[in-house]
C-alpha positions as CSV (number, residue, x, y, z in Angstrom):
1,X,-5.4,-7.8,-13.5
2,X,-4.4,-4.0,-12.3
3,X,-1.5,-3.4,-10.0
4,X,-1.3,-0.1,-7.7
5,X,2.2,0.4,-6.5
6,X,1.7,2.5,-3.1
7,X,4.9,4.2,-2.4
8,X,6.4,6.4,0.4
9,X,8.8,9.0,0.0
10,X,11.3,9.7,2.9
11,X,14.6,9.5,4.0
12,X,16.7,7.9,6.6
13,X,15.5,9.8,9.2
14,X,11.7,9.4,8.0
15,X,10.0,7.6,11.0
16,X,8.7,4.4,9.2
17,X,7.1,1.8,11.5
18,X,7.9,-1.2,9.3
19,X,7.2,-4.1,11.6
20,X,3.3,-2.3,12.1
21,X,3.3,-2.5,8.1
22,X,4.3,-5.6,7.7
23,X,2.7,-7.7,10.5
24,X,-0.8,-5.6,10.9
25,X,-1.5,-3.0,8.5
26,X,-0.5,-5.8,5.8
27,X,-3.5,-7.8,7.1
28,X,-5.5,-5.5,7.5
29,X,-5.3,-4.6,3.7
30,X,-5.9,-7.9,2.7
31,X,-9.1,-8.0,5.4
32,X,-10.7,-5.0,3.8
33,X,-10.0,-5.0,0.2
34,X,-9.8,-8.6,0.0
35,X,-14.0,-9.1,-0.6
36,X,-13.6,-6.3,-3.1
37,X,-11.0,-8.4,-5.6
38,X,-7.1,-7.7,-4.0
39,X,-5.1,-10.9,-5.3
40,X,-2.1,-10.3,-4.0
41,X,0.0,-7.6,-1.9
42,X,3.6,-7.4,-1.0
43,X,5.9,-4.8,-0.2
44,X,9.7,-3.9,-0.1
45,X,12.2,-1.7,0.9
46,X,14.7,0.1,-1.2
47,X,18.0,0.0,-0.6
48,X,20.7,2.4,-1.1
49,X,19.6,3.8,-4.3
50,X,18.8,7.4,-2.7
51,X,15.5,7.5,-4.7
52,X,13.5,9.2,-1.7
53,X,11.7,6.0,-1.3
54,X,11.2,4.4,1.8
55,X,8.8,1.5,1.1
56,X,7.0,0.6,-2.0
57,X,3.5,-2.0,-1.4
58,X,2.4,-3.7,-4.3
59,X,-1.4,-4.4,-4.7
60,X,-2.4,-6.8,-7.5
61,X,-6.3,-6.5,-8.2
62,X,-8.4,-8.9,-9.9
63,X,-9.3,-5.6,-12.4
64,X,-9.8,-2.2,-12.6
65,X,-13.2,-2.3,-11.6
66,X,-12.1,-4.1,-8.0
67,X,-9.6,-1.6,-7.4
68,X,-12.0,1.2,-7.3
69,X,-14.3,-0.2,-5.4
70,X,-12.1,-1.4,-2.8
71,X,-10.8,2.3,-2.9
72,X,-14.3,3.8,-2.2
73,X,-15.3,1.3,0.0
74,X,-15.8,2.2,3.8
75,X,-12.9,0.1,4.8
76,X,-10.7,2.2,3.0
77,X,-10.7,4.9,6.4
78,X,-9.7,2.0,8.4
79,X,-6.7,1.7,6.1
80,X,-5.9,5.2,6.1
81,X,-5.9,5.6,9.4
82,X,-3.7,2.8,10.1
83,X,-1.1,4.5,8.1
84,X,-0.9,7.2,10.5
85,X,-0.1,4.5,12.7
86,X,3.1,3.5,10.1
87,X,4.2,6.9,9.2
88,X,3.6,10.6,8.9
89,X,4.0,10.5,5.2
90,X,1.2,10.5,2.7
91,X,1.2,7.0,0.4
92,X,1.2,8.2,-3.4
93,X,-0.6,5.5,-5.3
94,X,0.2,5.0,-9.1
95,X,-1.0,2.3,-11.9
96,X,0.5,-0.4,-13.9
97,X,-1.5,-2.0,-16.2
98,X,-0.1,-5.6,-17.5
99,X,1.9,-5.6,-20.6
């Protein structure tokens, strides 16, 4: 397994649509990178530690090969464009490989 940690950097004042992220661009995640090996996704909200992040998702792939082929799949528009839908603010993505 491979875990990408997407993470958005903001402020309090950062419009972040957090129900939309949640409730469809959640499932909509799961709908397009799910044939291509996502396991699991989540997602959370710092608070109060006045990192600069405003949300963190957490992608858990079945392997590194899955991940980037969900992420050059033609789904992956449809994901990115439902971002603008969440947020102005470009995800950074970033790997952890298991321990």
């Amino acid at each position: 397994m491979i875990s990408m940690y997407v993470t958005y950097a903001g402020n309090a004042d950062t419009p972040f649509n957090r129900e939309h992220w949640i409730n469809v661009h959640f499932p909509l995640v799961r709908q397009c990178w799910g044939p291509y090996g996502l396991e699991r996704l989540g997602g959370f909200f710092p608070q109060g530690d006045d990192s600069g992040l405003i949300a963190i998702a957490h992608c858990v792939f079945r392997d590194e090969a899955a991940m980037r082929a969900a992420l050059s799949s033609p789904e992956t528009a449809r994901v990115m464009a439902d971002v603008d839908l969440v947020t102005a603010v470009k995800p950074q993505r970033s790997l952890a490989k298991p321990l």
